[in-house]
C-alpha positions as CSV (number, residue, x, y, z in Angstrom):
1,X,106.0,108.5,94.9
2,X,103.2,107.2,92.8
3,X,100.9,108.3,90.0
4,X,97.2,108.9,90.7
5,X,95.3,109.6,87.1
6,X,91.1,111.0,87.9
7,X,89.7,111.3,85.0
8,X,86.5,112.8,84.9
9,X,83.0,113.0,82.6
10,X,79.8,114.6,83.6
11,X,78.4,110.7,84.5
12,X,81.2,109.2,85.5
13,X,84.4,109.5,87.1
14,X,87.5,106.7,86.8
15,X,90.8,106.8,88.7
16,X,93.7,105.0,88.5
17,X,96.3,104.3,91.0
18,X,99.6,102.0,91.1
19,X,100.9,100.4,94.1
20,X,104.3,100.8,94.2
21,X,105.3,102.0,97.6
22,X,108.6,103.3,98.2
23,X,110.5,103.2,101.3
24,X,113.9,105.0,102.4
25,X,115.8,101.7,102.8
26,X,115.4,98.5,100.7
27,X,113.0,97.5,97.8
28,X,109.9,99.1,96.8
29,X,106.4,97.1,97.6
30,X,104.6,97.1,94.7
31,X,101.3,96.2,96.3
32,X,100.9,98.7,98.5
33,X,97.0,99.8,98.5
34,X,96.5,103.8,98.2
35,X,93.5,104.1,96.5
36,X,90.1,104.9,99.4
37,X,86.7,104.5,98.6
38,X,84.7,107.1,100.7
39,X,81.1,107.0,101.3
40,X,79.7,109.9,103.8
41,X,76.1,111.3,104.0
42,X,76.9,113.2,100.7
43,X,78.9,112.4,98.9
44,X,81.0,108.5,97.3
45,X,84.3,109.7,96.4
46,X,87.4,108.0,95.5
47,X,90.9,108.8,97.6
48,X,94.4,108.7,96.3
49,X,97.4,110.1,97.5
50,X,101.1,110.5,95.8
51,X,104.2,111.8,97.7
52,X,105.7,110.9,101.0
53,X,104.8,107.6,101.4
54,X,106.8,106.4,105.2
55,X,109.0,108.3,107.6
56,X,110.2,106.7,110.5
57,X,106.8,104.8,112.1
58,X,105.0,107.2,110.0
59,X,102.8,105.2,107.0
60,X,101.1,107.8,104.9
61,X,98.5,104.7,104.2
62,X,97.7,103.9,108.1
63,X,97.4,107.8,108.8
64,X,94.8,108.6,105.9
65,X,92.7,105.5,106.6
66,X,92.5,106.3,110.2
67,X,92.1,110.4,109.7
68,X,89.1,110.3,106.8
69,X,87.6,108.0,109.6
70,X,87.7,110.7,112.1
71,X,87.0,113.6,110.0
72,X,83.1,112.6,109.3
73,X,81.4,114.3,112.8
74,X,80.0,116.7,113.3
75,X,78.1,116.9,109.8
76,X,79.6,113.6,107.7
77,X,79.4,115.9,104.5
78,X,82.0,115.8,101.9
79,X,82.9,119.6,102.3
80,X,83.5,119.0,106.1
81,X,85.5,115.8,105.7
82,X,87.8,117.9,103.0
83,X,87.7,121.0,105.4
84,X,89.3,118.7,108.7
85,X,91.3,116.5,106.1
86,X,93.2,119.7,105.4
87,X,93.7,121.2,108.9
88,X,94.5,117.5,110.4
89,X,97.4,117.4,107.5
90,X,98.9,120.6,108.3
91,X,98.7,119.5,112.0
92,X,100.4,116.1,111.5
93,X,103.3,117.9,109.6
94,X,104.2,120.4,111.7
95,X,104.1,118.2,115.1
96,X,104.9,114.4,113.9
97,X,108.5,114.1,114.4
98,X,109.2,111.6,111.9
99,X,108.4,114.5,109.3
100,X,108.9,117.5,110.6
101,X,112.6,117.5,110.4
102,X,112.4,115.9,106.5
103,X,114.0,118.5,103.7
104,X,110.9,120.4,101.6
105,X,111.7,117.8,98.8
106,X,110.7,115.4,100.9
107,X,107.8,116.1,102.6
108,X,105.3,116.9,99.9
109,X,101.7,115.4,99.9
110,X,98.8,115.4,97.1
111,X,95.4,113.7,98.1
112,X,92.8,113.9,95.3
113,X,89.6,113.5,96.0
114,X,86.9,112.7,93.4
115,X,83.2,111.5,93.0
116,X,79.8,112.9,93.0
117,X,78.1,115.1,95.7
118,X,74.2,114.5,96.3
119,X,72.8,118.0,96.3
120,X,69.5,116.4,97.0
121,X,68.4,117.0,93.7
122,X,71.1,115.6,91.7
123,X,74.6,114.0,92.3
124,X,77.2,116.2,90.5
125,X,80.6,115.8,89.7
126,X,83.4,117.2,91.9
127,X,87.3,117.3,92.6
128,X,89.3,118.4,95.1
129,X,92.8,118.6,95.9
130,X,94.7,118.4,99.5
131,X,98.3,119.9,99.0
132,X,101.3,121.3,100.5
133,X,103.0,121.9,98.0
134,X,102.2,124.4,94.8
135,X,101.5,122.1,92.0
136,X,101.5,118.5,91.7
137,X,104.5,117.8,91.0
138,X,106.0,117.6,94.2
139,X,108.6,119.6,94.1
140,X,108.9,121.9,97.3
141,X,106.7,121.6,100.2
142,X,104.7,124.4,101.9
143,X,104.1,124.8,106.0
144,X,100.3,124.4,105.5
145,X,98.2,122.3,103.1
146,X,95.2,123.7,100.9
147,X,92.6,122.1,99.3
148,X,91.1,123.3,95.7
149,X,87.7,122.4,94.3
150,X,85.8,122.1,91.0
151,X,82.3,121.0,91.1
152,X,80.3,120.8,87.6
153,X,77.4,122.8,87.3
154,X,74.2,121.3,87.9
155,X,73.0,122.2,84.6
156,X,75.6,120.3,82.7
157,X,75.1,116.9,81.2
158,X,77.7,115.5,78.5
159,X,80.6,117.4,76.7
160,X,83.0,117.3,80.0
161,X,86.7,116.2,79.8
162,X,89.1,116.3,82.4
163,X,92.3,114.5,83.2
164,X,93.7,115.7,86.6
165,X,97.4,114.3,87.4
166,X,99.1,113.8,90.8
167,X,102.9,112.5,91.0
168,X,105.5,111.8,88.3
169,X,103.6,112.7,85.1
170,X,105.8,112.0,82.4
171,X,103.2,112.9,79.4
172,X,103.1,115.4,76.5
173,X,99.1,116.8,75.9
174,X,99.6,114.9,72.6
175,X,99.6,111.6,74.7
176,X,96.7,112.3,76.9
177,X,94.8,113.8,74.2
178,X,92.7,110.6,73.5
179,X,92.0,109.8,77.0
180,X,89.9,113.2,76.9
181,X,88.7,111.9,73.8
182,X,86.9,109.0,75.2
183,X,85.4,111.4,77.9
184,X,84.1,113.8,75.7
185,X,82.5,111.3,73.1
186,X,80.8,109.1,76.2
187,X,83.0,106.3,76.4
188,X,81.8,103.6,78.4
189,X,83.6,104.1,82.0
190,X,85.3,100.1,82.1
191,X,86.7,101.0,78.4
192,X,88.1,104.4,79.9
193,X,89.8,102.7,82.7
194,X,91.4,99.6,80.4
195,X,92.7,103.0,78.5
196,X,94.0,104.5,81.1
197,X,95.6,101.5,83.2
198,X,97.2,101.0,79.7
199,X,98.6,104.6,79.4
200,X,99.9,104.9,83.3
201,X,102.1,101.5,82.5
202,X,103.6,103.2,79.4
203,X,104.1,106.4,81.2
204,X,106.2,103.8,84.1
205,X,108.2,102.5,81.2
206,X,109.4,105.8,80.5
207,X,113.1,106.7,81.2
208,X,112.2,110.1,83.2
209,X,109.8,108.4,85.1
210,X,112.6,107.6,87.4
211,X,111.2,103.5,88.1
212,X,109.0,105.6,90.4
213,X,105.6,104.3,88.8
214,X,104.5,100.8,89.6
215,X,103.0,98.4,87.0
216,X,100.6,96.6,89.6
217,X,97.5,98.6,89.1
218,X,94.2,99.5,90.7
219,X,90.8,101.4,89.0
220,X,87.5,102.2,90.3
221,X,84.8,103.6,89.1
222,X,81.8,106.2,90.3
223,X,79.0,106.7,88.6
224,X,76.6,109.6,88.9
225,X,73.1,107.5,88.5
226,X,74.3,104.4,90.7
227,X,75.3,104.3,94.4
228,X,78.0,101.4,93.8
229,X,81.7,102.2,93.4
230,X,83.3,99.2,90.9
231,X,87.0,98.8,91.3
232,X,89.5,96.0,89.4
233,X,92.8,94.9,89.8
234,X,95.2,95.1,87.1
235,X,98.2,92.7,87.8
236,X,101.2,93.2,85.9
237,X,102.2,89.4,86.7
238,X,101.2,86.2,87.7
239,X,98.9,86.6,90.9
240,X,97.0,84.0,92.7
241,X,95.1,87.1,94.3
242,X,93.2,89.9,93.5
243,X,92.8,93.3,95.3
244,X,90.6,95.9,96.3
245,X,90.8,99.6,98.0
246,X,90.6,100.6,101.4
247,X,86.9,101.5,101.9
248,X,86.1,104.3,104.8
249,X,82.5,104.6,105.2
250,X,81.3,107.6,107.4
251,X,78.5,108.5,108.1
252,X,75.9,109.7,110.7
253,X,73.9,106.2,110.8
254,X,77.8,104.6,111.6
255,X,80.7,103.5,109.8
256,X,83.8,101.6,109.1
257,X,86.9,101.0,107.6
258,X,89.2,98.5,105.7
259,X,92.6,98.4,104.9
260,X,91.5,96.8,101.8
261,X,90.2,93.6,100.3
262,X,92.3,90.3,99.3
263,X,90.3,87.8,97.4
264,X,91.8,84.2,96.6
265,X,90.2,81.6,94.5
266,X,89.7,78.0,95.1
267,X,89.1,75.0,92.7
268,X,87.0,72.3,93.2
269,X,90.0,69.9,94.4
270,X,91.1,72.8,97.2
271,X,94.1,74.0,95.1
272,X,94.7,77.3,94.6
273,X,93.6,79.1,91.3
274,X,95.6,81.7,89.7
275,X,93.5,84.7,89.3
276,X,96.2,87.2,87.1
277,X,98.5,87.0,84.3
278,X,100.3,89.2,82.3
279,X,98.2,91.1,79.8
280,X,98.5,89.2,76.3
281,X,97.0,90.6,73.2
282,X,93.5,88.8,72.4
283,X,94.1,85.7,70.0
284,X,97.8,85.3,72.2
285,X,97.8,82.2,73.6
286,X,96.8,82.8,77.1
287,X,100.3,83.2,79.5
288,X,98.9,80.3,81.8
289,X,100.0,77.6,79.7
290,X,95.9,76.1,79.3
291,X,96.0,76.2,75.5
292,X,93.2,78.5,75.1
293,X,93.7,81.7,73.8
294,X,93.9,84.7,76.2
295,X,90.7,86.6,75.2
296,X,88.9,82.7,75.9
297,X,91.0,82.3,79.0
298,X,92.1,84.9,81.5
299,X,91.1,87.9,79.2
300,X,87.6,87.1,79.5
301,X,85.7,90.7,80.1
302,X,83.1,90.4,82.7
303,X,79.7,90.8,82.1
304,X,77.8,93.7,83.5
């Protein structure tokens, strides 16, 4: 289980992810990657998925890596990647062993899948949802999976709010009211995910959240006027690495994918340099133990 939080503006779209990835037997790993970055001739779109997670040698991750990879011929557009995504699901349900004979409580699956679409006069907004079950709380799954849309129309620029939720969602409208806030008065997108990766760890401290919501976050970012897709790690702990998503690029000049990006730091002398601590408020004394204080040290915002 896991929470996946798009939120969405007319110029920008953010999601959040955490990385908690539970199995049947032992522990949860709470730094288990499920956020995608897809780039096809279309469309850049951000990927994440909430429900069954591993069944037997089945690993949700491994097969939605490897099936948005596949999914790009014969036309690499982001209609005809969500078209196959759906029909390859409802395949892999009904003849992988490892989850075919699961109860209906068990086998649900939500993919969301957000970004802009390149009309070729414009890149507009658009979401869309991969499901068997009938809403996203997982409850009961379905034999087949669906998918649902939303794309903005063209003509729209500003005044566009929307907070979609996949997974354990344990929030009143009263607490995700100033989330749509921020969208609707133009927040800057970094400020919007800071919000948000704030809100999802409150939500995980929350007694009906079941411990089902990891505290080890990831957020990206797409923005309508730039090709890029920005993404930050939000570490929960002390970390002498820092992550990135999976990346599946598809598209009819090539393509590739990755698993996702580890990055470790170096100093000078060849020791290794902690990257993460635990967020401390901004005149805190940084949690590394250097003296400064944390908005000098480790909370230092990058410049743009």
């Amino acid at each position: 289980m896991t929470l996946i939080l798009t939120l969405m503006s007319a110029d920008y779209i953010v999601q959040v992810s955490d990385r908690r990835f539970s199995y049947n037997i032992g522990p949860p790993d709470d730094e288990a990657n499920k956020m995608v970055a897809l780039i096809c001739d279309n469309a850049r779109a951000l990927v994440g998925f909430s429900g069954l997670a591993q069944s037997g040698s089945y690993d949700t991750r491994r097969w939605l890596l490897a099936t948005l990879g596949e999914c790009g011929p014969p036309d690499f557009t982001i209609e005809g990647i969500i078209e196959r995504l759906t029909a390859r699901a409802t395949d892999e349900y009904a003849t992988n062993p490892n989850i075919r004979g699961l109860p209906p409580t068990t086998r649900t699956l939500t993919m969301v899948l957000a970004g802009f679409h390149d009309t070729g006069s414009d890149n507009i907004g658009f979401a869309a949802t991969v499901s068997n079950c009938d809403n996203f709380t997982l409850h009961c799954a379905e034999p087949t999976f669906s998918f649902k849309g939303h794309r903005y129309p063209e003509h729209v620029r500003g005044g566009i709010s929307h907070v979609l939720s996949v997974g354990i969602f344990p929030a009143t409208p009263a607490e995700r009211a100033p989330l749509e806030a921020m969208l609707l008065r133009g927040a800057k997108p970094k400020a919007v995910a800071e919000k948000a990766v704030w809100f999802v760890r409150k939500l995980a401290n929350k007694k009906d959240a079941g411990n089902l919501i990891g505290r080890q976050l990831m957020s990206s970012i797409v923005r309508r006027t730039t090709p890029n897709i920005t993404s930050y790690y939000h570490s929960n702990t002390f970390a002498m690495e820092s992550r990135g998503p999976a990346i599946v690029y598809v598209t009819s000049d090539g393509g590739f994918r990755s698993s996702g990006l580890r990055i470790v730091g170096y100093r000078e002398d060849g020791s290794q340099a902690l990257l993460h601590v635990p967020p401390a408020k901004g005149n805190a004394p940084c949690p590394c133990n250097s003296g400064l204080k944390y908005k000098r040290c480790h909370g230092i915002k990058p410049k743009r």
